[in-house]
Structure formats: structure tokens, C-alpha cells
N, CA, C and O atoms as a CHARMM CRD file, in Angstrom:
* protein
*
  380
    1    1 UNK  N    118.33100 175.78800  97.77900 PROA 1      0.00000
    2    1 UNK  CA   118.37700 174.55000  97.06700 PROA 1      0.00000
    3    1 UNK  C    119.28600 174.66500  95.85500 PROA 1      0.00000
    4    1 UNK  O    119.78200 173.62300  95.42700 PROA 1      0.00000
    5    2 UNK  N    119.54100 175.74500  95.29400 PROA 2      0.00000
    6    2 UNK  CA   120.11400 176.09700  94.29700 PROA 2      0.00000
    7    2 UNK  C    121.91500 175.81500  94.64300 PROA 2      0.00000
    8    2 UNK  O    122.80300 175.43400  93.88000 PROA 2      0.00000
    9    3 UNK  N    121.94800 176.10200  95.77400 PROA 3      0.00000
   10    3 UNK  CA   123.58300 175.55000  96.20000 PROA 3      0.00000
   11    3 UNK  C    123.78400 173.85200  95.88900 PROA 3      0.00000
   12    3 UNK  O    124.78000 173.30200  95.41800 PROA 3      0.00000
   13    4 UNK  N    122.89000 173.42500  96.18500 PROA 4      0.00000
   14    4 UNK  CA   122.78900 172.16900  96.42100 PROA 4      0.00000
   15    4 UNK  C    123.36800 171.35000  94.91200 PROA 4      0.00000
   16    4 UNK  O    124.45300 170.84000  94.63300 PROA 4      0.00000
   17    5 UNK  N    122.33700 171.47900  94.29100 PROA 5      0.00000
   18    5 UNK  CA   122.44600 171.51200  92.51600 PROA 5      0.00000
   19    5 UNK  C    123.02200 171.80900  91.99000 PROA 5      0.00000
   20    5 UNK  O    123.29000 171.11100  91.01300 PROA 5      0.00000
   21    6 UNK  N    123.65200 172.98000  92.15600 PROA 6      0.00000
   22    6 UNK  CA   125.31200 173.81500  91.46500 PROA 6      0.00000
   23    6 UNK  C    126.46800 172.80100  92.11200 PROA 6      0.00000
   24    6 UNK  O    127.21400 172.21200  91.32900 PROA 6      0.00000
   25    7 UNK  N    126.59100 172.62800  93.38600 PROA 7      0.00000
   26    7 UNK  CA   127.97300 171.77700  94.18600 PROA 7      0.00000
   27    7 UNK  C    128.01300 170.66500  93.69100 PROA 7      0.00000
   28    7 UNK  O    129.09700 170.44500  93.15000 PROA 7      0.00000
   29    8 UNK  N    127.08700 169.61000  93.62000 PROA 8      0.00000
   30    8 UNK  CA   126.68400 168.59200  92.82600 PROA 8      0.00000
   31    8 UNK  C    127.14600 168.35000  91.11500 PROA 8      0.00000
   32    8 UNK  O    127.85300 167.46600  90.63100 PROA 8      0.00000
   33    9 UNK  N    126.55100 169.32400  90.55500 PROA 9      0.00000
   34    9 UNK  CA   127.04800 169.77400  89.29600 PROA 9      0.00000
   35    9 UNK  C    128.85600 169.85800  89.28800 PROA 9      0.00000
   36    9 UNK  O    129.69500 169.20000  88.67400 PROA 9      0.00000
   37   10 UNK  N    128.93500 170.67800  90.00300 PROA 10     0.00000
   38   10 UNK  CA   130.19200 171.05700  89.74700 PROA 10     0.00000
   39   10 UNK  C    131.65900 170.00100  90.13800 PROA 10     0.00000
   40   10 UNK  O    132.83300 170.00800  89.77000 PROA 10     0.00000
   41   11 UNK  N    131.00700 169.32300  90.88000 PROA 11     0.00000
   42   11 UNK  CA   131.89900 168.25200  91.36900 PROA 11     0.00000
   43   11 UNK  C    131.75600 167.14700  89.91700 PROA 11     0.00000
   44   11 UNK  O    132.61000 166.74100  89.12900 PROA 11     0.00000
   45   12 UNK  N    130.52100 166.95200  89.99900 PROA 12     0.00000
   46   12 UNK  CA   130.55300 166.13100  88.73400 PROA 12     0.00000
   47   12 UNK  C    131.29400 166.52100  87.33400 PROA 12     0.00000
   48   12 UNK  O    131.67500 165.52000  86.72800 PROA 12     0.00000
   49   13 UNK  N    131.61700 167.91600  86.61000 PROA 13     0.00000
   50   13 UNK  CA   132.07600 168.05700  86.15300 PROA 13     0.00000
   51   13 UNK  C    133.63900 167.77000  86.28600 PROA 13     0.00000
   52   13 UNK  O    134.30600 167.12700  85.47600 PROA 13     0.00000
   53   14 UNK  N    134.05200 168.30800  87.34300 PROA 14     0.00000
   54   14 UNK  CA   135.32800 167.84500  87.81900 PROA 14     0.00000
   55   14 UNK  C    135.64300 166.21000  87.64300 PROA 14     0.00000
   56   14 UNK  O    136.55500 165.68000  87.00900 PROA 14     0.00000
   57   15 UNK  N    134.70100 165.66900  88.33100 PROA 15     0.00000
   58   15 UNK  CA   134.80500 164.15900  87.76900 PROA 15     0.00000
   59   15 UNK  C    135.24300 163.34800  86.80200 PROA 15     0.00000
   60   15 UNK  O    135.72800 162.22700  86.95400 PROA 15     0.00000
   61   16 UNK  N    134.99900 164.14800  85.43100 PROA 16     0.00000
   62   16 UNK  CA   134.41200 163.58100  84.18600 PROA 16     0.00000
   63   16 UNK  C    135.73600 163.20300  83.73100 PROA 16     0.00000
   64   16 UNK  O    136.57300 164.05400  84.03300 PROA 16     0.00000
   65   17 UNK  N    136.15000 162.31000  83.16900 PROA 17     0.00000
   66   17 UNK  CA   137.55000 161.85700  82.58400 PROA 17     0.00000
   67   17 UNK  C    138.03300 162.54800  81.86800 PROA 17     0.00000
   68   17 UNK  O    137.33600 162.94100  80.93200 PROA 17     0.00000
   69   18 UNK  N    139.33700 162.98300  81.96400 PROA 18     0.00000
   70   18 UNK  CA   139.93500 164.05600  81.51100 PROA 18     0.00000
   71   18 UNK  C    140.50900 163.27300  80.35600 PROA 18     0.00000
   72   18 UNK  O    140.94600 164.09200  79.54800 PROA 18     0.00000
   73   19 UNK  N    140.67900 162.13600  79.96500 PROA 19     0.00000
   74   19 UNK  CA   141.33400 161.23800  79.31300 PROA 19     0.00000
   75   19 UNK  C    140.41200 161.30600  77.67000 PROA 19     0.00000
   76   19 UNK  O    140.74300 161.33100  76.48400 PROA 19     0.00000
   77   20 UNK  N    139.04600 161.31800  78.48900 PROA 20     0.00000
   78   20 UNK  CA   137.85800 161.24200  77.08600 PROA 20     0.00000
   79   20 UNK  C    138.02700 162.70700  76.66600 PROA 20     0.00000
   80   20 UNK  O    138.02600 162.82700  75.44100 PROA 20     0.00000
   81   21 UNK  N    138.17300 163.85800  77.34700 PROA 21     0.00000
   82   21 UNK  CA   138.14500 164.79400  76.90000 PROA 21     0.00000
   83   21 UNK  C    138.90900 165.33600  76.28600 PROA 21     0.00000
   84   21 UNK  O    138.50200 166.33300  75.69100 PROA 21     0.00000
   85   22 UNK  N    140.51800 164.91200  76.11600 PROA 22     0.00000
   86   22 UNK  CA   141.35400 164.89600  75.44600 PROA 22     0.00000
   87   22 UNK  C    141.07700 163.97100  73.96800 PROA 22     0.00000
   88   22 UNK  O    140.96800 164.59400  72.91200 PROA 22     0.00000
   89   23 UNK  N    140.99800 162.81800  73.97900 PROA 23     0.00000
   90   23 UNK  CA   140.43100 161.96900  73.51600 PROA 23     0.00000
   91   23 UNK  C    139.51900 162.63100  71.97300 PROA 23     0.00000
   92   23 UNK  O    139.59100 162.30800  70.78700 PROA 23     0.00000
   93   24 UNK  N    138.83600 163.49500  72.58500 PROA 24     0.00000
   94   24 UNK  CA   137.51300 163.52600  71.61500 PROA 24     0.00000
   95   24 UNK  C    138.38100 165.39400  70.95300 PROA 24     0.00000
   96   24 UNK  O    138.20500 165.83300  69.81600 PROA 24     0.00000
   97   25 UNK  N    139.05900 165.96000  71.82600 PROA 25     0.00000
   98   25 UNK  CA   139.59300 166.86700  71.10800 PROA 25     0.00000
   99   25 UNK  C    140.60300 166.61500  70.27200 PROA 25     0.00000
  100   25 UNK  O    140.73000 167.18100  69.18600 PROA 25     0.00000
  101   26 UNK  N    141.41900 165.71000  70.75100 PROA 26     0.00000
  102   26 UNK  CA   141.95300 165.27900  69.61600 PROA 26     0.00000
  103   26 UNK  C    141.49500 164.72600  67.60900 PROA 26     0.00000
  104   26 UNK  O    142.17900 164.84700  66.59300 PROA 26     0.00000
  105   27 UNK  N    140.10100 164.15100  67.81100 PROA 27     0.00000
  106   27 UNK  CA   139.31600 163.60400  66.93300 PROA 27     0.00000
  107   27 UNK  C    138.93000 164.58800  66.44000 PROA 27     0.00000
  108   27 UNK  O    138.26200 164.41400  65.42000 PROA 27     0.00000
  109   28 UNK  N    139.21600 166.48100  67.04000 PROA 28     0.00000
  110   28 UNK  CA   138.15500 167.15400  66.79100 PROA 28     0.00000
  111   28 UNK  C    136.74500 167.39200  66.53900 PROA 28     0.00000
  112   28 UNK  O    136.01500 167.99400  65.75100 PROA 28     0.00000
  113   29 UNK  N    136.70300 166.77500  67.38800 PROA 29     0.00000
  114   29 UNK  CA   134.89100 166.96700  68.17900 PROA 29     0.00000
  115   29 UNK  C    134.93500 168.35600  68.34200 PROA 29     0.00000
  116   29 UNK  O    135.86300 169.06900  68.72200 PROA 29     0.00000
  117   30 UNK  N    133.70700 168.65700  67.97100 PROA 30     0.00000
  118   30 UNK  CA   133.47000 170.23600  68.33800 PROA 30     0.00000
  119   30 UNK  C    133.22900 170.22900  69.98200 PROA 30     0.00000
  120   30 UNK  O    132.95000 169.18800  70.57700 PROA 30     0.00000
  121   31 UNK  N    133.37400 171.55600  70.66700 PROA 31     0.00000
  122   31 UNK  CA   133.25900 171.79000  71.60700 PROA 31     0.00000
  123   31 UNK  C    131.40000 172.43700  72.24700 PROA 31     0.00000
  124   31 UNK  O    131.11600 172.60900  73.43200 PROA 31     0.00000
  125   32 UNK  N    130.63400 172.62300  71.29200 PROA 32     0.00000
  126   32 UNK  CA   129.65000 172.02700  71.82500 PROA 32     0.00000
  127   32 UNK  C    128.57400 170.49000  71.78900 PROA 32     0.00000
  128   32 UNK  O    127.49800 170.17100  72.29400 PROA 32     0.00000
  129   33 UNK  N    129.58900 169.83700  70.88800 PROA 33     0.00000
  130   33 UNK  CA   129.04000 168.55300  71.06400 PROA 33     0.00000
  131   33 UNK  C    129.99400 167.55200  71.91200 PROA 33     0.00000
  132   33 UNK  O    129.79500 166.35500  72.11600 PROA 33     0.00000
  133   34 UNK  N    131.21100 168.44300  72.40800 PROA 34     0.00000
  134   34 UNK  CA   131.85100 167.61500  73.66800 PROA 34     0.00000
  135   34 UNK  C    131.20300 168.11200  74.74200 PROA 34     0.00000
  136   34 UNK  O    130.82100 167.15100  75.41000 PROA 34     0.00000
  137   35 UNK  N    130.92700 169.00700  75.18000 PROA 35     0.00000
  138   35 UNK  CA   130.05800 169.34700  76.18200 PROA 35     0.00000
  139   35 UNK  C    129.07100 168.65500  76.37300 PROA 35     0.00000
  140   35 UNK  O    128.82300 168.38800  77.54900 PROA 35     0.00000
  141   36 UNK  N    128.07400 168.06900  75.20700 PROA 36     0.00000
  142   36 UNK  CA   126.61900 167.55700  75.10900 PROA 36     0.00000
  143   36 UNK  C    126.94800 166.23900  75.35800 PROA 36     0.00000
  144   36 UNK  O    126.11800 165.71000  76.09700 PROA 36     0.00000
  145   37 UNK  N    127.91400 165.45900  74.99300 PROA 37     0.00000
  146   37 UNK  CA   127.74600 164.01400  74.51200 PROA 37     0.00000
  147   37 UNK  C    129.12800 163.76100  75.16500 PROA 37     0.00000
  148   37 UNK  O    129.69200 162.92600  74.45700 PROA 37     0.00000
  149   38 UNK  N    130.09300 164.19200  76.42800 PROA 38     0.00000
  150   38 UNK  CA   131.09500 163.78900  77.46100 PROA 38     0.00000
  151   38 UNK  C    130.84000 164.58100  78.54100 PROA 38     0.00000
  152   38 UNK  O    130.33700 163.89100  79.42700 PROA 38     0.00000
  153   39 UNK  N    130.92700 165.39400  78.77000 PROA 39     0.00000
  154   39 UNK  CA   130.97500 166.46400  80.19000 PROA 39     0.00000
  155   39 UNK  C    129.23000 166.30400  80.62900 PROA 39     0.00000
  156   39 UNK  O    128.87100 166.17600  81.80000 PROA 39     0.00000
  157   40 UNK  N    128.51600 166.33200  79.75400 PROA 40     0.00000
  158   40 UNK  CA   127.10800 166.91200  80.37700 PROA 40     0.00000
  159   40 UNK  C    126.84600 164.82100  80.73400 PROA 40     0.00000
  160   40 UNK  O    126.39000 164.55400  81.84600 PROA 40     0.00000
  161   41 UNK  N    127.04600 164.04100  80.11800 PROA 41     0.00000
  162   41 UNK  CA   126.61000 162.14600  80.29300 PROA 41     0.00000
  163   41 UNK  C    127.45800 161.92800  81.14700 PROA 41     0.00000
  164   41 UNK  O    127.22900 160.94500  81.85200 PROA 41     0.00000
  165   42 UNK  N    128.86600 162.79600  81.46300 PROA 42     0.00000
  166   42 UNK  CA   129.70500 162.08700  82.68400 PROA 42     0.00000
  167   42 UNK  C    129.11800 162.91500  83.72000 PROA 42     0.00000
  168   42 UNK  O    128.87100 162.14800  84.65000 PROA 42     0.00000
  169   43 UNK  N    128.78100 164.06100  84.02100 PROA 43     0.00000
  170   43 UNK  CA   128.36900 164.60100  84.83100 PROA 43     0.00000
  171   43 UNK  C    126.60500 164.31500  85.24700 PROA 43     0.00000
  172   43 UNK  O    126.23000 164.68600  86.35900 PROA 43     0.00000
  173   44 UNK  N    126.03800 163.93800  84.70700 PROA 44     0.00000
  174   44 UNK  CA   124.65100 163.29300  84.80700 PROA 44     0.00000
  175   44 UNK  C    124.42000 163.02100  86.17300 PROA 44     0.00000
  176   44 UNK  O    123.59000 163.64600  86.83400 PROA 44     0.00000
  177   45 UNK  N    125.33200 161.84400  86.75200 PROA 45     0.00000
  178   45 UNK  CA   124.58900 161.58100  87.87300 PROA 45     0.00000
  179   45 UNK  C    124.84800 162.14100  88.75900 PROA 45     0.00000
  180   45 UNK  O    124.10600 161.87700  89.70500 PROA 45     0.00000
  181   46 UNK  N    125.99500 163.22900  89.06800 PROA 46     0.00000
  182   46 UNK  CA   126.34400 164.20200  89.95900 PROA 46     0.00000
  183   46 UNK  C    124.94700 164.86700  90.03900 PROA 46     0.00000
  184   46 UNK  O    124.25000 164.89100  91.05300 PROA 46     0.00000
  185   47 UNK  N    124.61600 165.42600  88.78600 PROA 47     0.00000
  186   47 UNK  CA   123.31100 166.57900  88.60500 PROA 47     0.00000
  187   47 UNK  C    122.14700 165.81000  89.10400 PROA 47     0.00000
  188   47 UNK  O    121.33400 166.36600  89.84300 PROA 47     0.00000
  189   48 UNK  N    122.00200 164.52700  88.74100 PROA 48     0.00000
  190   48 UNK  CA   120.36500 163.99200  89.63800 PROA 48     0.00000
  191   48 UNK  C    120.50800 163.53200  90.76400 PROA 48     0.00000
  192   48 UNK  O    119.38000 163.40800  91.24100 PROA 48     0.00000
  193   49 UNK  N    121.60300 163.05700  91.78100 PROA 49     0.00000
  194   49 UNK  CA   121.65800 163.13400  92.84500 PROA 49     0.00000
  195   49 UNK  C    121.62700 164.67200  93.88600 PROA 49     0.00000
  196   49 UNK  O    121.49200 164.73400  95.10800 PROA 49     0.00000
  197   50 UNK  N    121.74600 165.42700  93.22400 PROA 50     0.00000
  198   50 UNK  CA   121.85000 167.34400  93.33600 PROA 50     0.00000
  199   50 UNK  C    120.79400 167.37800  93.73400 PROA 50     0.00000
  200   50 UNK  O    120.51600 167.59800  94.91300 PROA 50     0.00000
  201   51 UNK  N    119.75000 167.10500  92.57500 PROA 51     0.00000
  202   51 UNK  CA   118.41400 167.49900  92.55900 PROA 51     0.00000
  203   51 UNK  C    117.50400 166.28400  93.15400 PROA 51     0.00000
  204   51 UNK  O    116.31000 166.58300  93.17900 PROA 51     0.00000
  205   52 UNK  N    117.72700 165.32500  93.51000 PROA 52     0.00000
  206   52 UNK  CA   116.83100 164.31100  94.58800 PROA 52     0.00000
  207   52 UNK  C    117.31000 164.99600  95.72000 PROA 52     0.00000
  208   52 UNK  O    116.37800 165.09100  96.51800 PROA 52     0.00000
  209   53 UNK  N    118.77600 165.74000  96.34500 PROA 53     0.00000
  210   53 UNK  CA   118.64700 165.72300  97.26100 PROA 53     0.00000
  211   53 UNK  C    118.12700 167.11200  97.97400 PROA 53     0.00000
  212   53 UNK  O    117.95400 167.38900  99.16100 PROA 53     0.00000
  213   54 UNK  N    117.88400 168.14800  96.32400 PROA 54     0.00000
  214   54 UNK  CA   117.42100 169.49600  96.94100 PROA 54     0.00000
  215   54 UNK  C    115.69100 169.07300  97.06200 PROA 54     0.00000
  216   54 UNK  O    115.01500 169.50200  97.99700 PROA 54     0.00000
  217   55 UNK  N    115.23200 168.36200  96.20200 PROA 55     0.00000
  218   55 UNK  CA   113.68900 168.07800  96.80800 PROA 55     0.00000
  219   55 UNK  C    113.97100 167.76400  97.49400 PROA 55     0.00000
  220   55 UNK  O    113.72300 168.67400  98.28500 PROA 55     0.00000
  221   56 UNK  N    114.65300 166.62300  98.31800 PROA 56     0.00000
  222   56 UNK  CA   114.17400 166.07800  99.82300 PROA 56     0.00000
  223   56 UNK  C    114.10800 167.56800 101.11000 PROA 56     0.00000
  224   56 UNK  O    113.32200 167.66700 102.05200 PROA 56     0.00000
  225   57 UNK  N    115.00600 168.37000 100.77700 PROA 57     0.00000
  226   57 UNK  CA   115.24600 170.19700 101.43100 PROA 57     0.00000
  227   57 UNK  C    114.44700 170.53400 101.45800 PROA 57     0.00000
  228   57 UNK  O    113.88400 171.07800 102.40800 PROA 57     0.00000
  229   58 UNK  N    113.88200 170.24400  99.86700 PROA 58     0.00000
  230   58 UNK  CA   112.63900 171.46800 100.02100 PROA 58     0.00000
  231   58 UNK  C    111.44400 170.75800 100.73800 PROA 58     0.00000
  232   58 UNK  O    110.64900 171.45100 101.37300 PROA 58     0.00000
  233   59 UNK  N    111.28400 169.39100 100.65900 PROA 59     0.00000
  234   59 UNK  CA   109.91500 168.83100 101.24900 PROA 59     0.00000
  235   59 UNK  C    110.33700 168.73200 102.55300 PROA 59     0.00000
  236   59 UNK  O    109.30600 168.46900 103.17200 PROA 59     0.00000
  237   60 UNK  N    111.43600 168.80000 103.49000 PROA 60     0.00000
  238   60 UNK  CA   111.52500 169.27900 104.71500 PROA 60     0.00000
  239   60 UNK  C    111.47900 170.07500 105.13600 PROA 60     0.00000
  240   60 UNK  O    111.12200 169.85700 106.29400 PROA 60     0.00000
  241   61 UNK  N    111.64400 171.21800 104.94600 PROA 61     0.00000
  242   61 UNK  CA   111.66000 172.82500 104.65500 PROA 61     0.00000
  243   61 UNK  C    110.20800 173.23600 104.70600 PROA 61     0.00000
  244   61 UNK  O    109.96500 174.07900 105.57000 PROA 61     0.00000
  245   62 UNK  N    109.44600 172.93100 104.15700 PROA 62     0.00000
  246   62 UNK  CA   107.87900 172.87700 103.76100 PROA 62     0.00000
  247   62 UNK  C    107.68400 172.51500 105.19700 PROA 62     0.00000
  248   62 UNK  O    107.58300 173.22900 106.19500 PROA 62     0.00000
  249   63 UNK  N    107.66000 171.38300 105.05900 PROA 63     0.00000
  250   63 UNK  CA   106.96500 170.53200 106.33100 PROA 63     0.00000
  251   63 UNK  C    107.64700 171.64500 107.84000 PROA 63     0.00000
  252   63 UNK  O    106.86500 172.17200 108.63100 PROA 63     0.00000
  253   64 UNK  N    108.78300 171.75900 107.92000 PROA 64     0.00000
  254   64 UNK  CA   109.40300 172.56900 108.97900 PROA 64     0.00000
  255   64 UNK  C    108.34400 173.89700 109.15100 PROA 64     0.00000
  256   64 UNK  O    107.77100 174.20200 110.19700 PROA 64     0.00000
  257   65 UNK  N    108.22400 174.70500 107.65600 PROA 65     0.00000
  258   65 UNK  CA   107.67500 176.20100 108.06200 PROA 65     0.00000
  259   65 UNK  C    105.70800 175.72100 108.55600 PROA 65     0.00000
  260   65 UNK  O    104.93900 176.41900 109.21600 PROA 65     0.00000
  261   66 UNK  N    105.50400 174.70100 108.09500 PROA 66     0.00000
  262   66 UNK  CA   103.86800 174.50600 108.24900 PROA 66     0.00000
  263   66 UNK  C    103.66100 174.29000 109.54100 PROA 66     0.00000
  264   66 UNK  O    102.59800 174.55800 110.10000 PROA 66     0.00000
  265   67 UNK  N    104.91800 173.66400 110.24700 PROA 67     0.00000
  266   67 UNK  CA   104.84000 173.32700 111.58000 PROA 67     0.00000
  267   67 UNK  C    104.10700 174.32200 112.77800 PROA 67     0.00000
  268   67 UNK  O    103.14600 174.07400 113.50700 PROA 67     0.00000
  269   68 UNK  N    105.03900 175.66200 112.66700 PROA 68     0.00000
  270   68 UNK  CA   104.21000 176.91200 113.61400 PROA 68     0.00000
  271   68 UNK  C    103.15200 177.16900 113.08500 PROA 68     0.00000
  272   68 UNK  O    102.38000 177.54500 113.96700 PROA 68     0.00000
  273   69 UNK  N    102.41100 177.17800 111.56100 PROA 69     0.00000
  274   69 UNK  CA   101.22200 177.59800 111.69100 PROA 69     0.00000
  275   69 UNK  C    100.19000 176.87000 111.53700 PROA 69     0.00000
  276   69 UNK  O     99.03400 177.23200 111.32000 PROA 69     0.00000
  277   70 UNK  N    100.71900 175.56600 111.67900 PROA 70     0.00000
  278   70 UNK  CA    99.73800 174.88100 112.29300 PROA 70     0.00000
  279   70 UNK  C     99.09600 174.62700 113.91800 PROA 70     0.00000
  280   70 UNK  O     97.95200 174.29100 114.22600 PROA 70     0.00000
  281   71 UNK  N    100.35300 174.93900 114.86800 PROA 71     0.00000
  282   71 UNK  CA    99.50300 175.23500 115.88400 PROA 71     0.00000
  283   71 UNK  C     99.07700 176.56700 116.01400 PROA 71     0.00000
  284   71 UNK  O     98.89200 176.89600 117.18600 PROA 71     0.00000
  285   72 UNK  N     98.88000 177.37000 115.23500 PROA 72     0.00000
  286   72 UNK  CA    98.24700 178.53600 115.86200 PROA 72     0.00000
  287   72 UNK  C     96.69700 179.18500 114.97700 PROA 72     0.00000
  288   72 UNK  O     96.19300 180.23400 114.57500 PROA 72     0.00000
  289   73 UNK  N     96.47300 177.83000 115.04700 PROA 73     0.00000
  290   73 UNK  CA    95.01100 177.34500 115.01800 PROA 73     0.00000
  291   73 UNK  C     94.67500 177.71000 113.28400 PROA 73     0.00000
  292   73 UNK  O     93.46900 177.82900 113.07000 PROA 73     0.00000
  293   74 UNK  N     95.33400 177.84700 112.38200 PROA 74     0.00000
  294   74 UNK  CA    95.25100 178.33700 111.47500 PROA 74     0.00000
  295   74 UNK  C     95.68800 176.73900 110.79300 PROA 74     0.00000
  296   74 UNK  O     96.18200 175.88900 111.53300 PROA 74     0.00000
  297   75 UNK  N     95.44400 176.46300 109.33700 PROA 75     0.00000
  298   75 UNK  CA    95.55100 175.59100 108.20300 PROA 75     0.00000
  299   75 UNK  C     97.45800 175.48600 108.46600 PROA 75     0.00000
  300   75 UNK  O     98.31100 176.37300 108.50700 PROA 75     0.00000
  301   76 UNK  N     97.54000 174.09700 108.59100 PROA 76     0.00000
  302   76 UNK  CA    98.97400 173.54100 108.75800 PROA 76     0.00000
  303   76 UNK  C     98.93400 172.24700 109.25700 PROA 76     0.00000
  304   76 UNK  O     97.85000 171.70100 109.45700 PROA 76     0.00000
  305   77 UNK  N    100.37900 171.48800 109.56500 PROA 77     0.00000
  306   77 UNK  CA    99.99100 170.10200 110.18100 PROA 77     0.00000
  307   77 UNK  C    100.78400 170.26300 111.26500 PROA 77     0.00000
  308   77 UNK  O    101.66700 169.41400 111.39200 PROA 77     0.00000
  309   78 UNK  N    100.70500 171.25100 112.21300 PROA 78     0.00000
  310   78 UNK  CA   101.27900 171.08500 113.62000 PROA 78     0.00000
  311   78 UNK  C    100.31400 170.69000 113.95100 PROA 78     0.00000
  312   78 UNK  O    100.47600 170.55800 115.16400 PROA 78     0.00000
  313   79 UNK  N     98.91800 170.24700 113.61900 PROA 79     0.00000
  314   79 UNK  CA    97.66400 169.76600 114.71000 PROA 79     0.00000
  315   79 UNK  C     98.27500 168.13000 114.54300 PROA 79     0.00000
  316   79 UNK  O     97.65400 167.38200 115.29700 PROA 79     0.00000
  317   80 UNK  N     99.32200 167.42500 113.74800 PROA 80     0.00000
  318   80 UNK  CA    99.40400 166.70900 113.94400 PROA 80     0.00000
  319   80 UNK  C    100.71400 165.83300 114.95700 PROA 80     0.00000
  320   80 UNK  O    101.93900 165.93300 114.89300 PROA 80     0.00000
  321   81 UNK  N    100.12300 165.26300 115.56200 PROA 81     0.00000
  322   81 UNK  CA   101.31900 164.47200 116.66900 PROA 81     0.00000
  323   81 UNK  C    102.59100 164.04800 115.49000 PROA 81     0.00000
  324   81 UNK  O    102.42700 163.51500 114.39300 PROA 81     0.00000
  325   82 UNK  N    103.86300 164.48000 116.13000 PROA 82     0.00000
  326   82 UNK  CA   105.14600 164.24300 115.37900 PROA 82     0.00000
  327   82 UNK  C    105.44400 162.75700 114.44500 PROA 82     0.00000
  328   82 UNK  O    105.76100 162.57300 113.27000 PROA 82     0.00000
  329   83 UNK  N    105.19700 161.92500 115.48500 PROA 83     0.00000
  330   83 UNK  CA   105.34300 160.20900 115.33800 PROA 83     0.00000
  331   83 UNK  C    104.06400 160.03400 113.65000 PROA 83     0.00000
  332   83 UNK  O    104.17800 159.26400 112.69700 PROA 83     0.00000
  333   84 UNK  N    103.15000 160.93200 113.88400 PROA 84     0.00000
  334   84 UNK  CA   101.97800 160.83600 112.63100 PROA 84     0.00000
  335   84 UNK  C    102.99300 161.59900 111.53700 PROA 84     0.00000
  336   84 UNK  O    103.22700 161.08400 110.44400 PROA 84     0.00000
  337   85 UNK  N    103.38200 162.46000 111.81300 PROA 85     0.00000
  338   85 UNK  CA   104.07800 163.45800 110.88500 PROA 85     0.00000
  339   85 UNK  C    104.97200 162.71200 109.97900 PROA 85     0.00000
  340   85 UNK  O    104.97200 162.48200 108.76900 PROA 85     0.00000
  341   86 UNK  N    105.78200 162.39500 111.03800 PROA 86     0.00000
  342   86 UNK  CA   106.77600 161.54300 110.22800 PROA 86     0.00000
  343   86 UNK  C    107.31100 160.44100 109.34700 PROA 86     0.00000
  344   86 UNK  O    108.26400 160.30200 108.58000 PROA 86     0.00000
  345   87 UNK  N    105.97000 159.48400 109.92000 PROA 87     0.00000
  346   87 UNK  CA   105.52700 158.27700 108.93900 PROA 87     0.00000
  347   87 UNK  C    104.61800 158.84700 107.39100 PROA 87     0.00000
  348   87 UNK  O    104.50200 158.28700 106.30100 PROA 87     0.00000
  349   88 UNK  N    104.21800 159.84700 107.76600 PROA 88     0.00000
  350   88 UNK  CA   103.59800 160.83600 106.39200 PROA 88     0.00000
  351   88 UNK  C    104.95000 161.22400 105.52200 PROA 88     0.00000
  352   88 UNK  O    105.10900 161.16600 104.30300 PROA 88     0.00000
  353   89 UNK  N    105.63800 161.53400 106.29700 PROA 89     0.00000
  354   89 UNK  CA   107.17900 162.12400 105.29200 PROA 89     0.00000
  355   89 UNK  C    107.26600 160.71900 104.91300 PROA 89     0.00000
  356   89 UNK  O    106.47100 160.42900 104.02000 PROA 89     0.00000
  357   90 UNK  N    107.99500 159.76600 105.32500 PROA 90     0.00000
  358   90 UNK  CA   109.04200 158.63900 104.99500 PROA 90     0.00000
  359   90 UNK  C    107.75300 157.84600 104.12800 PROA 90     0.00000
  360   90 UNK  O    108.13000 156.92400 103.40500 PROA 90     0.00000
  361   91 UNK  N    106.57300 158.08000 104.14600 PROA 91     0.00000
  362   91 UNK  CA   105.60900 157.58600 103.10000 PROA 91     0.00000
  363   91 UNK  C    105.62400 158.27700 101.77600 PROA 91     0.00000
  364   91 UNK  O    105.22200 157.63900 100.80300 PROA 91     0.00000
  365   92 UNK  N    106.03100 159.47700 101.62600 PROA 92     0.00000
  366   92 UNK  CA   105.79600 160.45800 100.69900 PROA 92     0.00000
  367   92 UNK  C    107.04400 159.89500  99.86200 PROA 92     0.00000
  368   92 UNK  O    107.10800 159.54000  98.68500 PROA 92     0.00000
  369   93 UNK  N    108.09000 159.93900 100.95600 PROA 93     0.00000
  370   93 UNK  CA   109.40700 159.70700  99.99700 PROA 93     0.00000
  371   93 UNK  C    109.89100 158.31900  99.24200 PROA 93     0.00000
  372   93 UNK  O    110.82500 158.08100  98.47700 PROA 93     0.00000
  373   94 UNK  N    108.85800 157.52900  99.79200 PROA 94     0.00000
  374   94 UNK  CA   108.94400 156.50500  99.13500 PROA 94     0.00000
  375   94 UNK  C    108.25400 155.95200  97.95200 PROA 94     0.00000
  376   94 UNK  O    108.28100 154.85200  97.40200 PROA 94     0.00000
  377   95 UNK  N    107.46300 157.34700  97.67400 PROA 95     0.00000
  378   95 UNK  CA   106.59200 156.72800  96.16500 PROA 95     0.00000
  379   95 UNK  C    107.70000 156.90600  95.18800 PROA 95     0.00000
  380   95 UNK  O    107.53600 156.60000  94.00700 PROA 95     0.00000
């Protein structure tokens, strides 16, 4: 999941207007409050689309490994029929 969040990130940085960032060095803005207040607010939604889409991984991922041990009679939800399974996911993801 950690790939996920870094690629995301990193594209978003790339993103960020190179125009403001010139911009604010010119004004001499310090360079950790251009980081805080241009690079990290232009890059924002790169980083929370990252991370909505590494939870959705990980809550499939989950659900994927519970699958075998639930049929083998042990605590899991392979006792449940797929079509049940799945309306449980697309319910979850919609709160």
C-alpha cells in the first residue's frame, strides 16, 4: 500500500505549478514554508486520492486472505456465498 501513496504523492508533487514556485522564491519565502503552504496544498489531493485508494487494497486484501480460512471451518467469511460477500463490501464502502 505504501507504493500506492508514495506514486500518488509523487506525481502530485510534479504537478504543482512551477510558476507559484518561482513566484514565492522570488518574494523570498522561505523554503520550509514553501513546502508547507505551495508544494504540500498543491499536492494534497494527489496524497488523499493515494490513500482512499490504498484503503480500498487493503479492505480487499483482507477480505481476499479471510476467504481460505474461512472455508476451512475455522473463523472467516468464506462460509459466506460470494453474491452476500460482495454487497457487504460495496456497503462498507459506501459509508
Amino acid at each position: 500500500m505504501f507504493f500506492t501513496v508514495w506514486l500518488s504523492t509523487h506525481i502530485g508533487v510534479q504537478k504543482v505549478d512551477r510558476g507559484l514556485i518561482r513566484a514565492a522564491l522570488m518574494l523570498g519565502t522561505p523554503r520550509r514554508q514553501m513546502l508547507q503552504e505551495i508544494v504540500l496544498l498543491g499536492a494534497l489531493p494527489y496524497i488523499v486520492v493515494g490513500l482512499r485508494t490504498a484503503v480500498s487494497i487493503s479492505f480487499y486484501t483482507l477480505v481476499a486472505a479471510e476467504l481460505p480460512v474461512g472455508r476451512s471451518k475455522s473463523p472467516g467469511y468464506g462460509h459466506l456465498k460470494l453474491p452476500h460477500l460482495m454487497i457487504a463490501v460495496s456497503a462498507a464502502e459506501q459509508q
